[in-house]
BANU-786338 format. One record per residue (C-alpha): residue number from 0; residue in one letter; z, y, x. Coordinates in nm, 4 decimals. Example, Ala and Ser with C-alpha at 12.3 -4.5 7.8 and 13.67 -1.06 7.14 Angstrom:
BEGIN
resi:resn:z:y:x
0:a:0.7800:-0.4500:1.2300
1:s:0.7140:-0.1060:1.3670
***
This chain:
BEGIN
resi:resn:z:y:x
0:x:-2.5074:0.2292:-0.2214
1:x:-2.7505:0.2627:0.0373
2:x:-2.9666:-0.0669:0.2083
3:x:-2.7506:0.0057:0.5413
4:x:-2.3941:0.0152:0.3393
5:x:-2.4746:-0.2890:0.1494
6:x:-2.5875:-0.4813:0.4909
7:x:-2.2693:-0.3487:0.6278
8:x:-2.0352:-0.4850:0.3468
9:x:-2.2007:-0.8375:0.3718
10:x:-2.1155:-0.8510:0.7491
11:x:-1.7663:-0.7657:0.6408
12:x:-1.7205:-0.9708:0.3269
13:x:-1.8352:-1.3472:0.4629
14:x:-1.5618:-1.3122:0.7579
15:x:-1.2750:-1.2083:0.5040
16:x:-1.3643:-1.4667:0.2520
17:x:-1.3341:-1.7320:0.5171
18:x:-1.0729:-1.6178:0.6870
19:x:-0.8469:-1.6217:0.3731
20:x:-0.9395:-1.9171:0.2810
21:x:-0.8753:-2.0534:0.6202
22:x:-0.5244:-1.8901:0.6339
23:x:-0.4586:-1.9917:0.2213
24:x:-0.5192:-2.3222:0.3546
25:x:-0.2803:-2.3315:0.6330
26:x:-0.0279:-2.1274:0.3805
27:x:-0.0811:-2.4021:0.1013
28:x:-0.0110:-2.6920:0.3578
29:x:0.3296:-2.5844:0.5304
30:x:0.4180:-2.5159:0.1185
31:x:0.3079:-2.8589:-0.0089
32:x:0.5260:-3.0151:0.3152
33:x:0.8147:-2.8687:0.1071
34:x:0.7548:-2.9562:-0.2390
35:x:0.7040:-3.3184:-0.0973
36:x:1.0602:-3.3344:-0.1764
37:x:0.9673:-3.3597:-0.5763
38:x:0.7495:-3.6624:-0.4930
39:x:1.0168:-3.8185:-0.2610
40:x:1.3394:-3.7611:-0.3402
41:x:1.2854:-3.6575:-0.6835
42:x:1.0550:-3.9278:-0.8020
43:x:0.7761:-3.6764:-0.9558
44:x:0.4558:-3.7609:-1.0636
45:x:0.1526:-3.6102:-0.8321
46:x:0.0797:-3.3596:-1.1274
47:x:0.4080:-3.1872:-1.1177
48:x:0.3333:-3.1702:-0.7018
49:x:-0.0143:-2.9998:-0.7420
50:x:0.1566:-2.7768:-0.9960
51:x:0.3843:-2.5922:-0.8033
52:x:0.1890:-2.5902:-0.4930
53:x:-0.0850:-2.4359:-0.7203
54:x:0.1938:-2.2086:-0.8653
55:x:0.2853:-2.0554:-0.5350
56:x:-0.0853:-1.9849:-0.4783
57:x:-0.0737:-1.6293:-0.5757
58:x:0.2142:-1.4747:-0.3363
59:x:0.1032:-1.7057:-0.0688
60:x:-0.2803:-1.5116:-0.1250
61:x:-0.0946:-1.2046:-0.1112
62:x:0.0821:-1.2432:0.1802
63:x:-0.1728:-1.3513:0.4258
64:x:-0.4621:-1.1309:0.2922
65:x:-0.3598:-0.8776:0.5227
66:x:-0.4175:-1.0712:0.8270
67:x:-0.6997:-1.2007:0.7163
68:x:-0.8838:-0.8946:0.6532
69:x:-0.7653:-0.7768:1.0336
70:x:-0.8919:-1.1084:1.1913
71:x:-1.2362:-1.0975:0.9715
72:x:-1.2829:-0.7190:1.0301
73:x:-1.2261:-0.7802:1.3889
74:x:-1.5031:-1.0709:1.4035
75:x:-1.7648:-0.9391:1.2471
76:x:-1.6669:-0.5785:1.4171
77:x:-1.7207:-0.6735:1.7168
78:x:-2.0447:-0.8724:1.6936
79:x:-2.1702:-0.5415:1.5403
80:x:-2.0570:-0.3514:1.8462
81:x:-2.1547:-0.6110:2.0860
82:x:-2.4980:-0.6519:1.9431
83:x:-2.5670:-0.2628:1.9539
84:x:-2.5776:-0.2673:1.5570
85:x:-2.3205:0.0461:1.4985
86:x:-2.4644:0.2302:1.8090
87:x:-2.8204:0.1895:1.5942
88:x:-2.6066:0.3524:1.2902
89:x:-2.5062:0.6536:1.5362
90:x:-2.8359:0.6683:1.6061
91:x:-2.9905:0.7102:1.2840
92:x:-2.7977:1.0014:1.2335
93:x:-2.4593:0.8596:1.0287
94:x:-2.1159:1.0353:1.0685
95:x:-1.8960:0.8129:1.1324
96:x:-1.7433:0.8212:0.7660
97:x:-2.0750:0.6770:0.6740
98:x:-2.0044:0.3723:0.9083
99:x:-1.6508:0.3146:0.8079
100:x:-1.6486:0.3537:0.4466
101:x:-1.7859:0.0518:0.3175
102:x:-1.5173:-0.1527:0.5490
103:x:-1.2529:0.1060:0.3784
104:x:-1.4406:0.0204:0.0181
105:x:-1.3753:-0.3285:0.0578
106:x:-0.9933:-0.3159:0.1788
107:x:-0.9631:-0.0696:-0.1292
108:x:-1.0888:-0.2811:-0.3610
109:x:-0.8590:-0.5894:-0.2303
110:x:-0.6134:-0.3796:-0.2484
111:x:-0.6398:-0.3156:-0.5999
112:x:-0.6698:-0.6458:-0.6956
113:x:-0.3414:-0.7203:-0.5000
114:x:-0.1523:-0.4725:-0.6508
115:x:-0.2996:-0.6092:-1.0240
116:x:-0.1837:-0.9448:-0.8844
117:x:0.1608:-0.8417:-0.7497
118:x:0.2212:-0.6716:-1.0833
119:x:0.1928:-0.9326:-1.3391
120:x:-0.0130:-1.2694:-1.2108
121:x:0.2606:-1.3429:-0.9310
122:x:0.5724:-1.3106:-1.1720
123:x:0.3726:-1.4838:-1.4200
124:x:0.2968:-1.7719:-1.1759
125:x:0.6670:-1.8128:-0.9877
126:x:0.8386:-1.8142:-1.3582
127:x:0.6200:-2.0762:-1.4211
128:x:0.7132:-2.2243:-1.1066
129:x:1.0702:-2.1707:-1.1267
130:x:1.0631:-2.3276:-1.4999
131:x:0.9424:-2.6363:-1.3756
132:x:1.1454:-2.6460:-1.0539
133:x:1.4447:-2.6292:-1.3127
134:x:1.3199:-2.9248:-1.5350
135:x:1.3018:-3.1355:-1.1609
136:x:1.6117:-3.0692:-1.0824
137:x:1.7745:-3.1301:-1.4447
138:x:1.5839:-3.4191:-1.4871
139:x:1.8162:-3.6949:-1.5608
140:x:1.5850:-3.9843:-1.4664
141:x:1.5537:-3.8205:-1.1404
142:x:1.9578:-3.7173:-1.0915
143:x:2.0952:-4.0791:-1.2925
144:x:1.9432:-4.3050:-1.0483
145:x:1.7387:-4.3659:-0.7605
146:x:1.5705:-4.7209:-0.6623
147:x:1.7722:-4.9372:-0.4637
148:x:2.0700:-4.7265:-0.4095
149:x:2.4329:-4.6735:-0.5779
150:x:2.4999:-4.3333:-0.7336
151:x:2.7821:-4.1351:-0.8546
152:x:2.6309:-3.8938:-1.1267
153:x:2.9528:-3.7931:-1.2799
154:x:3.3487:-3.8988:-1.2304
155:x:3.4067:-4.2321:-1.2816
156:x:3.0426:-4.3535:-1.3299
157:x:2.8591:-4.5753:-1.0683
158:x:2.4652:-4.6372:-1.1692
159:x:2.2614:-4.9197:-0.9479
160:x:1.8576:-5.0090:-1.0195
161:x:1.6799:-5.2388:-0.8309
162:x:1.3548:-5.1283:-0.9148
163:x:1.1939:-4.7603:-1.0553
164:x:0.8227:-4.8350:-1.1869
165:x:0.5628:-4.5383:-1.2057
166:x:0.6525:-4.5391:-1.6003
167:x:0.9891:-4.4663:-1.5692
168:x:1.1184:-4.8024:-1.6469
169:x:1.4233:-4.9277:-1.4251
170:x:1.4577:-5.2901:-1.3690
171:x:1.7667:-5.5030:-1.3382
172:x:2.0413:-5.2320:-1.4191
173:x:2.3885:-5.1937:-1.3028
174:x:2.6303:-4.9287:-1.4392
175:x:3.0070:-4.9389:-1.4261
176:x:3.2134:-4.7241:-1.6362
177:x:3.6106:-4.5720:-1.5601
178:x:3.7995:-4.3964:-1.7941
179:x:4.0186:-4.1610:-1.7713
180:x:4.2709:-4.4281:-1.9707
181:x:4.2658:-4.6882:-1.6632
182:x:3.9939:-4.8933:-1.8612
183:x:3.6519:-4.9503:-1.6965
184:x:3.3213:-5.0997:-1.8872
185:x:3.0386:-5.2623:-1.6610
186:x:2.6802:-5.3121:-1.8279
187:x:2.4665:-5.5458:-1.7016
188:x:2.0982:-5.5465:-1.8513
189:x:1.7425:-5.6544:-1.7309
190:x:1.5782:-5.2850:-1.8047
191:x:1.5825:-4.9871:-1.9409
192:x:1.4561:-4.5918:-2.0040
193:x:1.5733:-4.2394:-2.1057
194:x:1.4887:-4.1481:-2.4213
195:x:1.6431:-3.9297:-2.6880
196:x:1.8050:-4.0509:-3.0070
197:x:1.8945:-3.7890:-3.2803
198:x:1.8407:-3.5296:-3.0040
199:x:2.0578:-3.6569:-2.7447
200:x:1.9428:-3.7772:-2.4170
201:x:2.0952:-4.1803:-2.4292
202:x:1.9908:-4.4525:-2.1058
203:x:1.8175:-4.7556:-2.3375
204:x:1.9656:-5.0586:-2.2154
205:x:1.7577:-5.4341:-2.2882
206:x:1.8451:-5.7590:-2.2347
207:x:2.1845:-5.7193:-2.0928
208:x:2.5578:-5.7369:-2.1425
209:x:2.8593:-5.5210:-2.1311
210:x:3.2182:-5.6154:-1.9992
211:x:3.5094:-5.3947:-2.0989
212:x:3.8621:-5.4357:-1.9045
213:x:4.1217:-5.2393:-2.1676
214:x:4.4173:-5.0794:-1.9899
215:x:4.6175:-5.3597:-2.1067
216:x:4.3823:-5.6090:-1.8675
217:x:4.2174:-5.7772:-2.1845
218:x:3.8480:-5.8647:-2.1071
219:x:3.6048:-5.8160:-2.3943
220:x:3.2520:-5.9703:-2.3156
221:x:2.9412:-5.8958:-2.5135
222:x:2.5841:-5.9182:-2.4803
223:x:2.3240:-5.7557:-2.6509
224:x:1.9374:-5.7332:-2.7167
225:x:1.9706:-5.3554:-2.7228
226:x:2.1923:-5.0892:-2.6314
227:x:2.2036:-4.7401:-2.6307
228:x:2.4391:-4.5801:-2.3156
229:x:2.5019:-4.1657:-2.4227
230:x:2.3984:-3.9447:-2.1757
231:x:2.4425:-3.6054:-2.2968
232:x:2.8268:-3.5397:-2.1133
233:x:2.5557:-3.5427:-1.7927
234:x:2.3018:-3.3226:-1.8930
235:x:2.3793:-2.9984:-1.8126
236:x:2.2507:-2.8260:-2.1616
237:x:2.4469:-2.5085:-2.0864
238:x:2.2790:-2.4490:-1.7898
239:x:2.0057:-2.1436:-1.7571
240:x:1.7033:-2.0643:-1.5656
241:x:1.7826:-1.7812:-1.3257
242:x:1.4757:-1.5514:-1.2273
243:x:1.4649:-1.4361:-0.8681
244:x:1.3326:-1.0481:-0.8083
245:x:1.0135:-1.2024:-0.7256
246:x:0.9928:-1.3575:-1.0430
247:x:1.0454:-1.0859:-1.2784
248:x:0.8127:-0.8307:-1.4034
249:x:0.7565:-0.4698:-1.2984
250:x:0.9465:-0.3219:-1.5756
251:x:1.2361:-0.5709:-1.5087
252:x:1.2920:-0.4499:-1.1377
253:x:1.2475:-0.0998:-1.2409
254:x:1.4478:-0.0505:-1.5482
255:x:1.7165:-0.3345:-1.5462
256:x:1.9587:-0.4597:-1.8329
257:x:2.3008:-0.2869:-1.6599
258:x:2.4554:-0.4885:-1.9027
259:x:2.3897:-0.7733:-1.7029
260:x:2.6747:-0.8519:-1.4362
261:x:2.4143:-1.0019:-1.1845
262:x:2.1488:-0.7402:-1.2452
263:x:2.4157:-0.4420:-1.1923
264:x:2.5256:-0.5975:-0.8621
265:x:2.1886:-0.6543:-0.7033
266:x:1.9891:-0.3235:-0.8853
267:x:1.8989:-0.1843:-0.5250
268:x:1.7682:-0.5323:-0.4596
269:x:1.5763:-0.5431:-0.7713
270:x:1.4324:-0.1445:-0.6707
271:x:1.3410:-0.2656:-0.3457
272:x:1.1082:-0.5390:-0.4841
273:x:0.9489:-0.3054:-0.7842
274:x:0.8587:-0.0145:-0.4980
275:x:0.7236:-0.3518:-0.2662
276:x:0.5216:-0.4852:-0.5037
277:x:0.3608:-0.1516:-0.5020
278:x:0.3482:-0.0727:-0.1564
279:x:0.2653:-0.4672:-0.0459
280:x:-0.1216:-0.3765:-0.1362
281:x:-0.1429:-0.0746:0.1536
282:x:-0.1019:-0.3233:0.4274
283:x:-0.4872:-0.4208:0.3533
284:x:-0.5936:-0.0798:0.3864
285:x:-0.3911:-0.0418:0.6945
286:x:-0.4753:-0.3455:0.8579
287:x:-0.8665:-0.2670:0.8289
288:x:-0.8345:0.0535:0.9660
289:x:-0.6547:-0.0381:1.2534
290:x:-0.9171:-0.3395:1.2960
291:x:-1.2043:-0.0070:1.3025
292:x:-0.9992:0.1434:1.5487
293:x:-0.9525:-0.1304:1.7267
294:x:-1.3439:-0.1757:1.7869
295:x:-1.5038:0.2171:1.6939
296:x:-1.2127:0.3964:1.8208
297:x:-1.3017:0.3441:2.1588
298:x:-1.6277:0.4092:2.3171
299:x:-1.8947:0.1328:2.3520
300:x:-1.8061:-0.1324:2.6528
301:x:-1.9880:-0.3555:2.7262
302:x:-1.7270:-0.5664:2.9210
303:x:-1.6145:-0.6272:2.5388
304:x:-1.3117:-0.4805:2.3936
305:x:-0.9974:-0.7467:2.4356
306:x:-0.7384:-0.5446:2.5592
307:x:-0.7858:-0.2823:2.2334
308:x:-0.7806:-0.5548:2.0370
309:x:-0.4895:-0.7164:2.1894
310:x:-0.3000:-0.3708:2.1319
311:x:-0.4175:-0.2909:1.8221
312:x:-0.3036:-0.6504:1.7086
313:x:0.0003:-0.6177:1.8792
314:x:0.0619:-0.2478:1.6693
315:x:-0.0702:-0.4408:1.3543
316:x:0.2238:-0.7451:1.3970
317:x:0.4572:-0.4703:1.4486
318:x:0.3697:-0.2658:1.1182
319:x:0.3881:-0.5270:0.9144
320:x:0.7640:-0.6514:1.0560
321:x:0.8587:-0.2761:1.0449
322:x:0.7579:-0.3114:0.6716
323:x:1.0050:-0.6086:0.6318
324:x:1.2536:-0.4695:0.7685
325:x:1.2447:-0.1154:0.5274
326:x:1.2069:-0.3740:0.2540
327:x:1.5529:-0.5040:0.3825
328:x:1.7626:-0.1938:0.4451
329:x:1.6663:-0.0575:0.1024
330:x:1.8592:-0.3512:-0.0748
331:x:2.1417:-0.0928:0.0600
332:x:1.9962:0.2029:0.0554
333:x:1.7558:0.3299:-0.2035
334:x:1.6532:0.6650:-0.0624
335:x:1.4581:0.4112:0.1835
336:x:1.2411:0.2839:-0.0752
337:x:0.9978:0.5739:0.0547
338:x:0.9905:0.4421:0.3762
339:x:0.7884:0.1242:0.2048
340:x:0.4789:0.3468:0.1089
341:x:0.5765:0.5387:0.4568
342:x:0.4488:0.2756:0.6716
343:x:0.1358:0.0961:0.6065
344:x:0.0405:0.5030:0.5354
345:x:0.1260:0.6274:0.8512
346:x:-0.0360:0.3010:0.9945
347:x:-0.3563:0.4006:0.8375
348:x:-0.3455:0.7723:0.9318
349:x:-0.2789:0.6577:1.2932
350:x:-0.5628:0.4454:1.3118
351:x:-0.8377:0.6374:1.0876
352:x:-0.7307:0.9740:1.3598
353:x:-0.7987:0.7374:1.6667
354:x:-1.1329:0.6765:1.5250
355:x:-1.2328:1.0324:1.4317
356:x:-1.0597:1.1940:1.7552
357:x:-1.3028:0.9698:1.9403
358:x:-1.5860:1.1478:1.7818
359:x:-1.4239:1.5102:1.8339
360:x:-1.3595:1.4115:2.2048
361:x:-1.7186:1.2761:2.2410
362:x:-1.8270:1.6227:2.0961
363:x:-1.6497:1.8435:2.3049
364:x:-1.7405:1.6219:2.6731
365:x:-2.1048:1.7104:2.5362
366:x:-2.0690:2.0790:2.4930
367:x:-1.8639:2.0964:2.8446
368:x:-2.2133:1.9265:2.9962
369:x:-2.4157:2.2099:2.7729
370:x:-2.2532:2.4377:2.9092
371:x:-2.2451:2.2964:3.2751
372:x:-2.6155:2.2282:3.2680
373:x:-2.6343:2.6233:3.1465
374:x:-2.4630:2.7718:3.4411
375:x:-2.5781:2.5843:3.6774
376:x:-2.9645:2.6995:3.5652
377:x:-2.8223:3.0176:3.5801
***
C-alpha cells in the first residue's frame, strides 16, 4: 500500500473507531437500563448485571457499526474535501478508484469480521446470555421471596421475610402452609437459606417454630433448632431453555430438526435469520459508499456539502429500514430471502455509479470546451 493509501486509511480509521465506540456506548446504556431489572426486582448480584450487558455486546456492535462507519466516513470525508486534500489526490494524477479504495478496504474488512461475528461469536454470546437469563428467572431465592413483602409462590403457600442480606440469608421468616386436606402449617423461624439436601432444593429454617392446625382443628405446636422446608414441588426442573433464531448457529437456521414441532412451524423464520446473518455485514459496505457519494459524488463546493449529506443520510436511514422490512416479509415468504442480499447491493451500486458518473460527466463537459475552444479558433 502506497504512503498516500495508508494516510488515507488513518483519516478514515480514527473517526470509525470513535464513533463505534461512541454509539456501543449509547447501545450498552439503554441495554443495561433493562437488565436493571436482575439487580432490582430479581435481587442479582452486580456480576450477573455486567454479564449479560457484556453478553449482548456483540449484536449490539453489529448493529450500530453501520452507522457508525457512515457518520465517521462522513467526518473525516468532508474535512478532506473541505481542506482541498482529495482535490490534491486528483491532482497528482489518481483515478478516482485510487481515492476510494482504501475507504472500500476498510468497510470490507469490517465487514468480514461482522459476518465472522454474526456467524458464530453472537450465537455463542446470546446462548450464553439466554442460559443465564434462565437461571434468574428460575432462581428460587429470587421467585420464593422478596424483602418486606408477602408472596404467593405456589397454591396454598404464603412466604413473608423481613429482611434479604447480600448473602442470601433471610431474616425473621414467615411461611404459612394450606393443604389441599383443609389443614394449614405456619413456620415461624429467626433465619434461613436455600440450599440443597440429597439433591433437592429445601428453604433451611433456624431458630423457629412450626404450628400445624389438622382438619379436625387440633393444634400441634413445635419448635425447633433446625428445619428443613422441601422446595422441589416449586422448582420447575422440567422446564427447558428455549433458543431464539438469534441464538442458534448457522447450521441450525439453515438445516433445522423438522422433527421438532416449534422448528417446523417457524422454518421460514429460522431461513430468514441464516440468509440475515449473511447479508447483515453488506450494510457496512453500503453505508461507506453512500458516505463517498455523499462527499466525492458531487463536485467540490465550497459552501460545504449539507444538503448531499442530508439526502444521502436520509437514502442511508431508508436502506437500512427497507432491509428490516425484507427481513420481515420473508418469515412468510422465502423466495424474498434474495431481496436481503438485494438491498444493501443495490445500495452500493447506486452510490459507487453516482461517484464514477461524476467523473464521466466531468470528462465529457471538458471535451465539449475542447472542442468549443477548437471551433471557435477555427
Amino acid at each position: 500500500m502506497r504512503l498516500i493509501d495508508r494516510y488515507l486509511l488513518r483519516q478514515l480509521l480514527g473517526p470509525t473507531l470513535l464513533a463505534t465506540a461512541a454509539l456501543t456506548g449509547v447501545a450498552l446504556l439503554s441495554q443495561s437500563l433493562s437488565a436493571l431489572d436482575l439487580m432490582v426486582n430479581q435481587r442479582q448480584s452486580a456480576l450477573v448485571f455486567l454479564e449479560v450487558t457484556l453478553l449482548a455486546m456483540p449484536q449490539l456492535i453489529n448493529m450500530v457499526l453501520p452507522i457508525a462507519i457512515f457518520v465517521a466516513a462522513l467526518v473525516a470525508l468532508n474535512r478532506l474535501q473541505t481542506e482541498q486534500e482529495i482535490v490534491v489526490c486528483f491532482a497528482g494524477g489518481m483515478s478516482r478508484w485510487r481515492v476510494i479504495s482504501p475507504a472500500i478496504r476498510l468497510a470490507s474488512t469490517i465487514a468480514f469480521i461482522v459476518l465472522v461475528s454474526n456467524l458464530w461469536l453472537q450465537p455463542a454470546a446470546s446462548r450464553a446470555m439466554r442460559e443465564e437469563l434462565f437461571k434468574v428467572r428460575t432462581d428460587l431465592a429470587s421467585t420464593l421471596v422478596r424483602e418486606g413483602e408477602f408472596t404467593e409462590p405456589a397454591p396454598g403457600l404464603t412466604v413473608y421475610a423481613q429482611s434479604v442480606d447480600s448473602h442470601g440469608e433471610f431474616r425473621n421468616l414467615f411461611i404459612h402452609q394450606t393443604k389441599s386436606d383443609g389443614s394449614s402449617t405456619t413456620y415461624m423461624a429467626d433465619r434461613g437459606h436455600i440450599a440443597k439436601r440429597l439433591g433437592r432444593p429445601v428453604l433451611i429454617l433456624r431458630a423457629g417454630s412450626t404450628q400445624e392446625f389438622s382438619s379436625k382443628g387440633v393444634l400441634n405446636y413445635l419448635t425447633f433448632d433446625e428445619y428443613a422446608f422441601d422446595l422441589m414441588p416449586l422448582s420447575r426442573s422440567d422446564e427447558l431453555v428455549h433458543y431464539k433464531p438469534s441464538d442458534r448457529y448457522p447450521h441450525e437456521l439453515f438445516f433445522p430438526d423438522l422433527k421438532q414441532a416449534w422448528e417446523q412451524r417457524n422454518r421460514l423464520s429460522l431461513l430468514a435469520e441464516g440468509h440475515s446473518r449473511i447479508a447483515t455485514p453488506l450494510y457496512n459496505i453500503a453505508f461507506m459508499a453512500m458516505a463517498l457519494s455523499a462527499i466525492i459524488g458531487g463536485g467540490f463546493s465550497r459552501l460545504g456539502y449539507g444538503r448531499r449529506i442530508a439526502v444521502m443520510a436520509g437514502l442511508a436511514a431508508l436502506t437500512r429500514i427497507l432491509g428490516f422490512v425484507v427481513q420481515a416479509a420473508c418469515e412468510d415468504n422465502a423466495w424474498l430471502n434474495v431481496m436481503q442480499y438485494g438491498v444493501p447491493l443495490i445500495a452500493t451500486a447506486f452510490a459507487l455509479r453516482s461517484i464514477f458518473r461524476q467523473r464521466a460527466g466531468r470528462f465529457i463537459s471538458q471535451r465539449r470546451r475542447s472542442v468549443r475552444t477548437v471551433a471557435a479558433g477555427a
